[in-house]
C-alpha positions in Angstrom: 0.0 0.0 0.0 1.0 3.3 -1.1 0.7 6.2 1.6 0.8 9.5 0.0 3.0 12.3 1.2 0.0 14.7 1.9 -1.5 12.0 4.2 2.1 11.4 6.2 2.5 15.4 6.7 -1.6 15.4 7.5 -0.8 12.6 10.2 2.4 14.5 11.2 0.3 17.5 11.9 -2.4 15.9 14.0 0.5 14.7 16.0 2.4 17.8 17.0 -1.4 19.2 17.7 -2.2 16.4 19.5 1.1 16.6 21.6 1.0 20.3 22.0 -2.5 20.1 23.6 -1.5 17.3 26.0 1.6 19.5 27.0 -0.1 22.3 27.7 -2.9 20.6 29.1 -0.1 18.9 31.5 1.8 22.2 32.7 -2.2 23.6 33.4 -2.3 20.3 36.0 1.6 21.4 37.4 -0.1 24.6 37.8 -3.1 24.0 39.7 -1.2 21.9 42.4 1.6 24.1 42.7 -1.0 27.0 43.2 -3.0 24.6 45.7 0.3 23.7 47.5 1.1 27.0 47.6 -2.2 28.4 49.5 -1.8 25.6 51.9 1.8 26.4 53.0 1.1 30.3 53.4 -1.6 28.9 55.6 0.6 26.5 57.3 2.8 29.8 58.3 1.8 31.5 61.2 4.3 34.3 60.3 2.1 35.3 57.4 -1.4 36.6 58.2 -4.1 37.6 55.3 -2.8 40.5 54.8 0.7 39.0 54.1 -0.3 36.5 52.1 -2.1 39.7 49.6 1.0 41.2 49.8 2.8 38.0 48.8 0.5 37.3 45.8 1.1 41.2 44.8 4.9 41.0 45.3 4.7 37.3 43.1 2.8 39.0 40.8 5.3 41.3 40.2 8.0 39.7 39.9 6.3 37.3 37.2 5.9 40.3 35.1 9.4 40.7 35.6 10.7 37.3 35.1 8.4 36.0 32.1 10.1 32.9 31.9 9.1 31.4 35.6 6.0 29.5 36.5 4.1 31.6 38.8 2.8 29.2 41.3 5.9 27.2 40.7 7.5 30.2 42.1 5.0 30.8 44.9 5.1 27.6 46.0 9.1 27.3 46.5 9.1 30.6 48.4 5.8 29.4 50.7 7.8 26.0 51.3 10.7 28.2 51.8 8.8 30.6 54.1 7.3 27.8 56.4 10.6 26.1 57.1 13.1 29.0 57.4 10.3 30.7 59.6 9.9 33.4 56.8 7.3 36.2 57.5 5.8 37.3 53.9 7.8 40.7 53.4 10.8 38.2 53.8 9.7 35.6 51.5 8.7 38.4 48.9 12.2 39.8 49.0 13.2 36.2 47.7 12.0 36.2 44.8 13.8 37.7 42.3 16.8 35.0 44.1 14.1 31.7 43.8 13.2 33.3 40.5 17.0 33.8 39.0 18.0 30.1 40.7 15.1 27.9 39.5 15.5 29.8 35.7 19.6 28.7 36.0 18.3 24.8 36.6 15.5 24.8 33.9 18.0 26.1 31.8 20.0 23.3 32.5 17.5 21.1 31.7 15.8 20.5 34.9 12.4 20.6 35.7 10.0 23.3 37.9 10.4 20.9 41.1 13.9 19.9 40.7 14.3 24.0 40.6 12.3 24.3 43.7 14.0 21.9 45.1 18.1 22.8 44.2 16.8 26.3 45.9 16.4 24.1 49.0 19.5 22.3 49.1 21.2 26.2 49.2 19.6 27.1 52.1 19.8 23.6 53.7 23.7 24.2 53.1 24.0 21.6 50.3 25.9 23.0 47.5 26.6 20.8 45.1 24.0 20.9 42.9 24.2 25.0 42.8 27.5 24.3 41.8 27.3 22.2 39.3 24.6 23.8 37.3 26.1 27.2 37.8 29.4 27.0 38.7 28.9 28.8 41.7 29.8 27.6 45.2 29.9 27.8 48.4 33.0 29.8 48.9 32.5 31.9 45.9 29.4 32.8 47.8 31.3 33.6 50.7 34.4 35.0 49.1 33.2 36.9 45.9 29.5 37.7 47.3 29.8 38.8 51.2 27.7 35.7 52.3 28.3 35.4 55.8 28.7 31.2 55.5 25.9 30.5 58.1 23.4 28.5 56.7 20.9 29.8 59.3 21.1 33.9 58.2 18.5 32.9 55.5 18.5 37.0 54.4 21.9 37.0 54.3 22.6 33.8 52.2 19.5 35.4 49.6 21.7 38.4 49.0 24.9 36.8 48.4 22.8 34.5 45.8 21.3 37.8 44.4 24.7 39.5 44.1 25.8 36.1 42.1 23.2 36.1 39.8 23.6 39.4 38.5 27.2 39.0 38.5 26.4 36.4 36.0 23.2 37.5 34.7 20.8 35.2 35.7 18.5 37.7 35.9 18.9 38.3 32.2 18.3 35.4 30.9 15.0 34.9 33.6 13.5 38.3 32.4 11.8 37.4 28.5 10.1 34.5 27.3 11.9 34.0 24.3 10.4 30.7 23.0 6.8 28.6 22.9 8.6 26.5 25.6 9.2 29.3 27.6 5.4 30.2 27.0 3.9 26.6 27.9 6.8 26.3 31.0 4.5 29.3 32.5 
């Protein structure tokens, strides 16, 4: 049987639409449970009342506009988890965003995923280093020697600053700022 070349490119076609749809339907699902996850942790935080958690959401809205090329919920959710932990109150989680935001674009750039992002942003402030590292080829004591970090893992603030002063230094916050691609697009 003889399949002719406009029925292979028609079948090609209802592939990539096919594939397209089931991606973005798939990021829409990572979306929802991040923002779920997200509510329940600012919840979780008795640091943040309602009218922290507003001025979260305003602050992560914000700095999506700023960073097109992060998942907002991802985002929200990695600072909340972040918050709740490190005993975060919202102003403080809110100044961390631009950092989360700058990190977790470095990993996905990498290749990683949203969660492996989220979760490379915990290792930092857990002290674990290696993963930062490797992906960015920053360390721990270029943190402490070419940033000011302090090198105590518990001075949260001061650990976020050093990390800010690296990205910049390196332009993370370059490439985080414009969605430059449909990937980019469907990532958000």
């Amino acid at each position: 049987v003889i399949v002719s070349f406009k029925t292979i490119m028609a079948a090609m076609g209802g592939m990539a639409v096919w594939n397209f749809a089931f991606e973005l339907v798939d990021k829409a699902k990572e979306t929802y449970a991040a923002k779920n996850e997200m509510e329940s942790l600012l919840e979780k935080n008795s640091h943040v009342n309602a009218e922290g958690v507003q001025y979260f959401n305003e602050k992560l809205d914000e700095t999506v506009s700023k960073f097109q090329r992060i998942n907002k919920y991802g985002l929200g959710e990695t600072a909340a988890n972040i918050g709740l932990e490190f005993d975060l109150n919202a102003k403080e989680m809110a100044e961390s965003l631009d950092v989360i935001s700058m990190v977790q674009n470095e990993y996905i750039r990498a290749g990683r995923t949203v969660e492996e992002a989220g979760l490379a942003v915990k290792d930092i402030l857990q002290g674990e280093f290696m993963r930062l590292s490797r992906e960015t080829g920053v360390g721990k004591d270029d943190l402490i020697e070419k940033y000011g970090w302090n090198g105590k893992t518990e001075d949260v603030q001061d650990l976020m600053k050093a990390l800010e002063k690296a990205g910049k230094a390196r332009h993370w916050d370059l490439f985080a700022e414009k969605a430059t691609s449909v990937d980019d697009v469907i990532t958000i």
